[in-house]
Every structure is written in structure tokens, then in C-alpha cells.
C-alpha positions in Angstrom: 6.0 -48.3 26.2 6.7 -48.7 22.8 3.4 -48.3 21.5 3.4 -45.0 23.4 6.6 -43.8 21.8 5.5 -45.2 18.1 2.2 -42.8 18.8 3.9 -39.7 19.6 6.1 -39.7 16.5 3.4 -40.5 14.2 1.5 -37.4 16.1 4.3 -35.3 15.9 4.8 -36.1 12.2 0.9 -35.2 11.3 0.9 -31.7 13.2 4.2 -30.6 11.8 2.7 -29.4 8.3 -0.1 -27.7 10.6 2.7 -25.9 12.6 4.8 -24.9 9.8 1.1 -23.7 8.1 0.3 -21.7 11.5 4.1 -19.9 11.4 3.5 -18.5 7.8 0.3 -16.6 8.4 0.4 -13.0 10.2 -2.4 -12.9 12.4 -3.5 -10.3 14.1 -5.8 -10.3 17.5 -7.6 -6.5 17.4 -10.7 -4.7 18.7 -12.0 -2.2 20.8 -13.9 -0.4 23.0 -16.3 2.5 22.5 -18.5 3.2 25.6 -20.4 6.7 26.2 -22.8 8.3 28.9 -25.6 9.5 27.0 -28.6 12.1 27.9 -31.3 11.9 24.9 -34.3 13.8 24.3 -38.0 13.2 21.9 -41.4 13.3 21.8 -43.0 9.9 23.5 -46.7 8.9 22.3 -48.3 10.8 25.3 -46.9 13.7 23.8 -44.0 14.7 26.9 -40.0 14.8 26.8 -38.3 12.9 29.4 -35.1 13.1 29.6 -33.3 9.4 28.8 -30.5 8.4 30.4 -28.3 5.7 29.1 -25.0 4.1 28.9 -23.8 2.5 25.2 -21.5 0.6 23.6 -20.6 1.7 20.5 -19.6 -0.5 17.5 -17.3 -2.1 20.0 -15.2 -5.1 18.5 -13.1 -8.4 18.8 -11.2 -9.6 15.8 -8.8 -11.6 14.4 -7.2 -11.0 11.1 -4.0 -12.8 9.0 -2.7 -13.0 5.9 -0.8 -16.1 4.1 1.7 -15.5 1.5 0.8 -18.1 -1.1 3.7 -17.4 -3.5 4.6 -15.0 -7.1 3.2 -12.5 -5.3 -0.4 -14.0 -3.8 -2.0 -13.7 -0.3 -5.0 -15.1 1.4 -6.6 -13.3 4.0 -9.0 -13.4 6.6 -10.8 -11.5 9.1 -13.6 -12.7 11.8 -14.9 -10.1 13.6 -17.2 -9.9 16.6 -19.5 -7.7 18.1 -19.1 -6.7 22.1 -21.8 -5.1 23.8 -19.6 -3.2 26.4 -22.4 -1.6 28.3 -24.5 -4.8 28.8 -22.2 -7.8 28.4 -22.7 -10.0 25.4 -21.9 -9.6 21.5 -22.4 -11.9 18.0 -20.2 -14.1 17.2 -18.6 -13.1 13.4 -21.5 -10.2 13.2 -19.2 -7.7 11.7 -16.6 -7.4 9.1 -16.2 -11.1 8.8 -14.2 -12.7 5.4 -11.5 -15.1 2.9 -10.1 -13.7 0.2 -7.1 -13.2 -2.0 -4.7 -10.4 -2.6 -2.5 -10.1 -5.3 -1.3 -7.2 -7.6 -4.6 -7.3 -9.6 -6.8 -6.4 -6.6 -8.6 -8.1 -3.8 -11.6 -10.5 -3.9 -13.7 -11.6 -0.9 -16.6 -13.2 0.3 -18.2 -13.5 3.5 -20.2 -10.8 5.4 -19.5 -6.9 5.2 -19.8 -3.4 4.5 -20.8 -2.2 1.0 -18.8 0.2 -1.5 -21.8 2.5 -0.6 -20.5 2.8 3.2 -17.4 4.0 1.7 -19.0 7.3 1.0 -20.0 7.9 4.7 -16.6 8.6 5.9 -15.7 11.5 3.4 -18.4 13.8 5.0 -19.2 11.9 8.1 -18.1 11.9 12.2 -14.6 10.1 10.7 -13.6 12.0 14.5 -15.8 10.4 16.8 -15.7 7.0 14.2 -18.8 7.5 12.7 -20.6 5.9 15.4 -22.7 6.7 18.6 -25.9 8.9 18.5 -23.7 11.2 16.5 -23.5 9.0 13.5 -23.8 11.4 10.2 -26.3 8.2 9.0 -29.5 9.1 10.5 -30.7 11.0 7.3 -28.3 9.9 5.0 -29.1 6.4 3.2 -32.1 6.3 5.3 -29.6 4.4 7.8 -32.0 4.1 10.9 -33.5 1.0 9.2 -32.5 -2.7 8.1 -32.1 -3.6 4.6 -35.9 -5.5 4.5 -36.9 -2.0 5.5 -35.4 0.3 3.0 -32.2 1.3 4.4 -28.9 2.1 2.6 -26.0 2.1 5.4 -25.9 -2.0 6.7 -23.3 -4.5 6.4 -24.2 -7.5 3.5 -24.1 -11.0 4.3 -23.3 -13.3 1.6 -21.3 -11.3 -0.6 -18.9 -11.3 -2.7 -16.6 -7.9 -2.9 -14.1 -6.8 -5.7 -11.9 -4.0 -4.6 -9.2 -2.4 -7.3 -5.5 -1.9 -6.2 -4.5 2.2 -6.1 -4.6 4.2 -9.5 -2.8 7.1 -8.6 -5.3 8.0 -6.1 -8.3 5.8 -8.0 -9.5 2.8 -6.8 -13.1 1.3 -7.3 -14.9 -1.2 -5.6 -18.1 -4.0 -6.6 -20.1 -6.1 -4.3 -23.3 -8.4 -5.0 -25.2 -10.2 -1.9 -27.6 -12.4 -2.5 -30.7 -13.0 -0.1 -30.9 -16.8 -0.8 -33.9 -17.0 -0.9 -37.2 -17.9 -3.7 -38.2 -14.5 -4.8 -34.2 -14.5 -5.8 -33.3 -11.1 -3.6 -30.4 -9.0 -4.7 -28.0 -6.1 -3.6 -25.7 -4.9 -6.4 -23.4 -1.7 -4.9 -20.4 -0.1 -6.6 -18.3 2.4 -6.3 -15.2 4.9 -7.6 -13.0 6.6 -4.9 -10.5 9.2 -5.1 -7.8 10.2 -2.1 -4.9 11.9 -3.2 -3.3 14.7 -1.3 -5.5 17.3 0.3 -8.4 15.7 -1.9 -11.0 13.0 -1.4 -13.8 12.2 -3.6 -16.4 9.3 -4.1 -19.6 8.5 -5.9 -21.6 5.0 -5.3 -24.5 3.5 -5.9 -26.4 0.5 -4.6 -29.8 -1.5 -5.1 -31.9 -3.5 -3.2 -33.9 -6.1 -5.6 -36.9 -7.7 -4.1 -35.1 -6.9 -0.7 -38.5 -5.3 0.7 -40.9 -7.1 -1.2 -41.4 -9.5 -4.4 -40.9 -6.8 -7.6 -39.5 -3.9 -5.5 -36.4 -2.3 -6.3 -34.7 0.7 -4.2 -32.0 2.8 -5.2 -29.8 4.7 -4.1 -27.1 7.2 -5.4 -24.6 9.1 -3.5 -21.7 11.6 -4.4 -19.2 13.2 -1.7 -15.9 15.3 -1.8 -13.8 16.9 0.4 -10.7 19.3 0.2 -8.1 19.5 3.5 -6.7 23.2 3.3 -4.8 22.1 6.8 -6.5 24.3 9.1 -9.7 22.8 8.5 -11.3 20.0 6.2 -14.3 20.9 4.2 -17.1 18.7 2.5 -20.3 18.6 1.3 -22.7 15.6 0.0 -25.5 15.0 -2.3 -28.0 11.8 -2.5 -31.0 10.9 -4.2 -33.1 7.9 -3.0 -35.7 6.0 -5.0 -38.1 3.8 -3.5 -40.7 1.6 -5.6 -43.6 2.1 -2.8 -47.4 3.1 -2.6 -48.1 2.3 -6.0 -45.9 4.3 -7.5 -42.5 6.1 -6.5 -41.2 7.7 -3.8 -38.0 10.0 -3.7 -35.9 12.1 -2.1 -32.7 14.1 -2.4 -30.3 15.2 0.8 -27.4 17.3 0.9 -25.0 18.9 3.5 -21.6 19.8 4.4 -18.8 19.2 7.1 -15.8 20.8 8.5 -13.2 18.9 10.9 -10.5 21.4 12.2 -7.8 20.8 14.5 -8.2 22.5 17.7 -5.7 22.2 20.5 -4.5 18.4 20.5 -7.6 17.1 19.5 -10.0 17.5 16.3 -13.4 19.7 16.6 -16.1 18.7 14.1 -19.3 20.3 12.6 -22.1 19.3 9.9 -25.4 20.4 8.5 -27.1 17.9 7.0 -30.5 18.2 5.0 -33.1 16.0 3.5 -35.8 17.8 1.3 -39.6 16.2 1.5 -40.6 13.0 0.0 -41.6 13.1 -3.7 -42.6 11.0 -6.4 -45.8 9.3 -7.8 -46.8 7.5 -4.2 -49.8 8.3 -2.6 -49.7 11.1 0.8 -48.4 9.3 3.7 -46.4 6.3 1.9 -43.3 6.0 4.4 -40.0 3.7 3.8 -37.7 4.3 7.4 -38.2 7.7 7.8 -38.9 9.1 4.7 -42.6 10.0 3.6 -44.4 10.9 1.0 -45.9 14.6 0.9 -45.5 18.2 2.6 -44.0 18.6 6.0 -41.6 15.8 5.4 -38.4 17.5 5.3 -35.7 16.8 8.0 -32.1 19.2 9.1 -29.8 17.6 11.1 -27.7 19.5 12.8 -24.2 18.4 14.9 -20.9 19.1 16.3 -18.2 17.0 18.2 -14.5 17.5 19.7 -12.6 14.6 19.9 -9.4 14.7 22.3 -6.8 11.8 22.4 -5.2 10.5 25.9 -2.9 8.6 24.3 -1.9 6.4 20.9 -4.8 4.3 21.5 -7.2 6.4 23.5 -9.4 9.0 23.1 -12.7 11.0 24.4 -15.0 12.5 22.8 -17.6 15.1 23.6 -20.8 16.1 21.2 -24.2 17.3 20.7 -26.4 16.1 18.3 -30.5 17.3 16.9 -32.8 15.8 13.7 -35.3 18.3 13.5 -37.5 16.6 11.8 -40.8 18.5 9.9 -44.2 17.6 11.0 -44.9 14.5 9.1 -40.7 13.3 8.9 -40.0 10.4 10.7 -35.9 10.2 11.4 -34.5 9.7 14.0 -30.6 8.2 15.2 -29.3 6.1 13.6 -27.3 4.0 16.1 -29.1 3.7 19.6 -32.2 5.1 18.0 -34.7 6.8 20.4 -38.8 5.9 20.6 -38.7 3.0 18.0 -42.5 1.7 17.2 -45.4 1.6 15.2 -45.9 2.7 11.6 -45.2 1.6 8.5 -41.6 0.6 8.0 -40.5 0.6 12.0 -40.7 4.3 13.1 -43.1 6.5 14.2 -43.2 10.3 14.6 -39.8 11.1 16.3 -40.9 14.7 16.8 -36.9 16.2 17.4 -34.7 13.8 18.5 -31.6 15.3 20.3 -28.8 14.7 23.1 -25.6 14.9 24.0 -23.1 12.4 24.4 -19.2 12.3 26.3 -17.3 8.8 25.4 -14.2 6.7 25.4 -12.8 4.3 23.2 -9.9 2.2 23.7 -7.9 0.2 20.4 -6.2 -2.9 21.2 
């Protein structure tokens, strides 16, 4: 009996610093769910246009976050976040927005797994209604975000990184991230950016490179620059970016533009957005491809969308939208989440004639 009693102090005695650790933090358990129905629309290989019917889940989460004051003014923080796959079951453990840092008056520094101060562009002319996600995702043309990172693309979260982000200028903040690919041919990703948000006024430009990301001696770049003005009624943007890929023995380019407008309608938020990227250019041979983009005439690409986004409550909303990338002869874009007809050529797609649907949703925060 005494030996008992002698165990349970000394027990007691070695979990109290880990209780009295567990009662500083603030942590936070988060997440949602975005499901949609989905009716979608292109050009197969035999040359028809089924309709494709499909239920998704859309960037759907589970996450845990907490910070711990460390004293004079110093915080850790943490986040692990989790994929769900709402329409299927399943998920990846820590696949998203997943981190330590610190936080202090000077900034915050973090390393772990995450999106780049390139992403941060996205939401000033992008689907910030419908949460820039779904088949209506504003990064099908854009950053060439239908493809991974080995195959050219722009918009995808960086593992092993490390992230600087500045604290609030009066409206200014800027951000700097490297990831490293660990591996022999020493791959790199360097993306930074500078940020504006002050009253009726956003504002961003980035840039980001992949270094021997595709290949040994590549390097892709990538430069973006957004703005926006809220007049009340309605939101207004517009967007410009130039790509640069080191591919078919030479260079291939393009630029893209567009422009936005959110406006409120009724309780919820209507949304609508041109988006255009010209044909592929540069000193690579016809036919050179990286994700969608290729080299030569009929290569150009409009994407055209609109949205309405109506809240239930707080935490709940639907959404309702429509969505076509009318892609030129020889242009091969297509979504860029749940992409349609995925196979084939040279850097993962092949010809996506027009991909288009419609889309009604509902997401839940908890």
C-alpha cells in the first residue's frame, strides 16, 4: 500500500509542470466542411461531351492551433492542420497549413509546411466569396495552378519552409518564404511579397521561383501584381502576371490579366470575373507545354465565371456558380481544383477542349 501511495505522488509531482504547461497555451480545435454537387462538361479523347456528375469535397479541414505566451512580449505558436475528404471519407494527416513559430512585436517566423507569399495575391482578385475553392477556383489560369510544383505550377502549399511575415505598417506588411527540396540537385523555392489593406484599398505584388524544381538547371518564375478598390456597393479588381519558364531549349512565357467585382446582393454576396491568358511566347520551340501553357499560336485561354454566395447562419453558407476556360485550339487549362480529363502530354494535361459546369455547395465552420 505504501509503495502505491509513494508512486502516485512522485506521478503527480512529474505531470504537474506538464499541466501547468497545457493551461498556458490557447488552443484552438477548428475546421470545416465544404461539400458541393457538381455537373461538369469537356471534350474526352473520343471527341464527345458527357455530362459528369460528381459530388466534392472542397478544401475541407481539421485543425488544431494555440499560442503560448513565453514572456516580454513573446508567443509560440502552432498549427497542424488536416485534410478531410468529405465526399469519400479519408484525409492526410498535417497535409495543410501545418507549423511552430514565434510572434513577437518584430514579426512572425515559422517553419513547417504552407502556403507561399505568392498565394497571398490570389485572394485580392479571386472567388474570396465561395473561398477560393471548388471548380470555381480563380487559379485555373492564374499561376498555372492546375499543376504540382515538379510540373511548373505557381499556386501550392511548400513543405519545408521557413516563412518571415512583417507586423502591420500602417496598412504595409511583407512576407519571405524559402523551401528547400532536400534533395542532390539542391532544389529551391524563394517567394516574397509586399501587401497593402487599408480602408476601401487592397494591393499586392509577389514573386516566386522554382530552382531546379522541374529539372537539374531549370528555373521558373513567376511575377504577379493585384489591386482592388471597395466603393461599398461593389468591389472592383483587376490582375496582371507574367510567367517564365526555362523549357524547350529556350524560354517560354506568358502574361494574364483580368478583373473581378464582388457586390452585395440581398443578404448574400454575388461575384463575377474575366480572366485572360494571352498565347505562349518566348524562344522555345512550337508545341513546348509546362501545365497548360504552350508554346505558339492558338494558345490563348478566357476564363469566364460568376458565383452568389448566401449565408444560413454565422457559420453556414451556400453557394451557387457557373464556371467555363475556353481554352484556344492548342491551350491546355483546365480547373484547377477537381480538374476534369487529366492525362497524357507533356507536363500532366492534355487538350481540355472547354472545360465548364456548374456547381451548388455548402460549407459549415466549426
Amino acid at each position: 500500500m505504501n509503495k502505491k501511495l509513494v508512486a502516485l505522488a512522485v506521478s503527480g509531482v512529474l505531470a504537474s509542470p506538464l499541466a501547468a504547461q497545457a493551461q498556458t497555451a490557447n488552443v484552438t480545435l477548428y475546421g470545416r466542411l465544404n461539400l458541393d454537387m457538381e455537373i461538369v462538361q469537356t471534350r474526352l479523347a473520343d471527341g464527345t461531351k458527357p455530362n459528369i456528375y460528381r459530388v466534392s469535397s472542397n478544401s475541407s479541414r481539421l485543425g488544431v492551433r494555440g499560442t503560448e505566451s513565453l514572456g516580454g512580449g513573446l508567443n509560440a505558436i502552432f498549427q497542424l492542420e488536416s485534410s478531410v475528404a468529405g465526399d469519400a471519407g479519408g484525409g492526410t494527416l498535417g497535409g495543410r497549413e501545418t507549423f511552430i513559430g514565434l510572434q513577437a512585436g518584430w514579426g512572425t517566423v515559422k517553419i513547417g509546411n504552407f502556403l507561399a507569399p505568392y498565394d497571398d495575391i490570389h485572394p485580392i482578385f479571386g472567388n474570396v466569396p465561395t473561398l477560393n475553392t471548388s471548380i470555381l477556383s480563380t487559379a485555373a489560369v492564374w499561376a498555372n495552378g492546375t499543376v504540382s510544383k515538379a510540373q511548373g505550377g505557381f499556386d501550392a502549399r511548400l513543405g519545408n519552409s521557413i516563412r518571415y511575415d512583417s507586423p502591420n505598417f500602417g496598412g504595409f506588411t511583407g512576407s519571405i518564404q524559402a523551401s528547400t527540396g532536400e534533395n542532390a540537385a539542391h532544389a529551391m523555392i524563394y517567394s516574397l511579397g509586399g501587401y497593402y489593406n487599408n480602408g476601401p484599398i487592397q494591393a499586392g505584388l509577389a514573386w516566386e521561383r522554382n530552382e531546379k524544381v522541374r529539372g537539374a538547371g531549370v528555373k521558373d518564375d513567376a511575377i504577379s501584381l493585384a489591386g482592388a478598390y471597395n466603393f461599398g456597393v461593389v468591389k472592383v479588381a483587376g490582375v496582371y502576371e507574367r510567367l517564365k519558364y526555362d523549357a524547350g531549349g529556350g524560354s517560354l512565357k506568358r502574361d494574364f490579366y483580368g478583373v473581378s467585382a464582388s457586390a452585395n446582393l440581398g443578404p448574400g454576396q454575388i461575384y463575377a470575373a474575366w480572366l485572360h491568358g494571352n498565347d505562349g511566347k518566348g524562344s522555345a520551340a512550337d508545341g513546348t507545354q509546362v501545365g497548360g501553357l504552350v508554346k505558339g499560336g492558338d494558345t490563348s485561354v478566357d476564363q469566364y465565371e460568376i458565383s452568389y454566395t448566401y449565408p444560413l447562419s454565422k457559420r453556414t453558407l451556400t453557394y451557387v456558380g457557373y464556371n467555363r476556360i475556353d481554352n484556344d485550339t492548342n491551350a491546355r487549362y483546365t480547373f484547377n481544383i477537381n480538374p476534369v480529363n487529366q492525362s497524357g502530354a507533356t507536363g500532366g494535361l492534355a487538350s481540355e477542349g472547354k472545360p465548364q459546369g456548374v456547381v451548388a455547395g455548402i460549407v459549415h465552420f466549426f
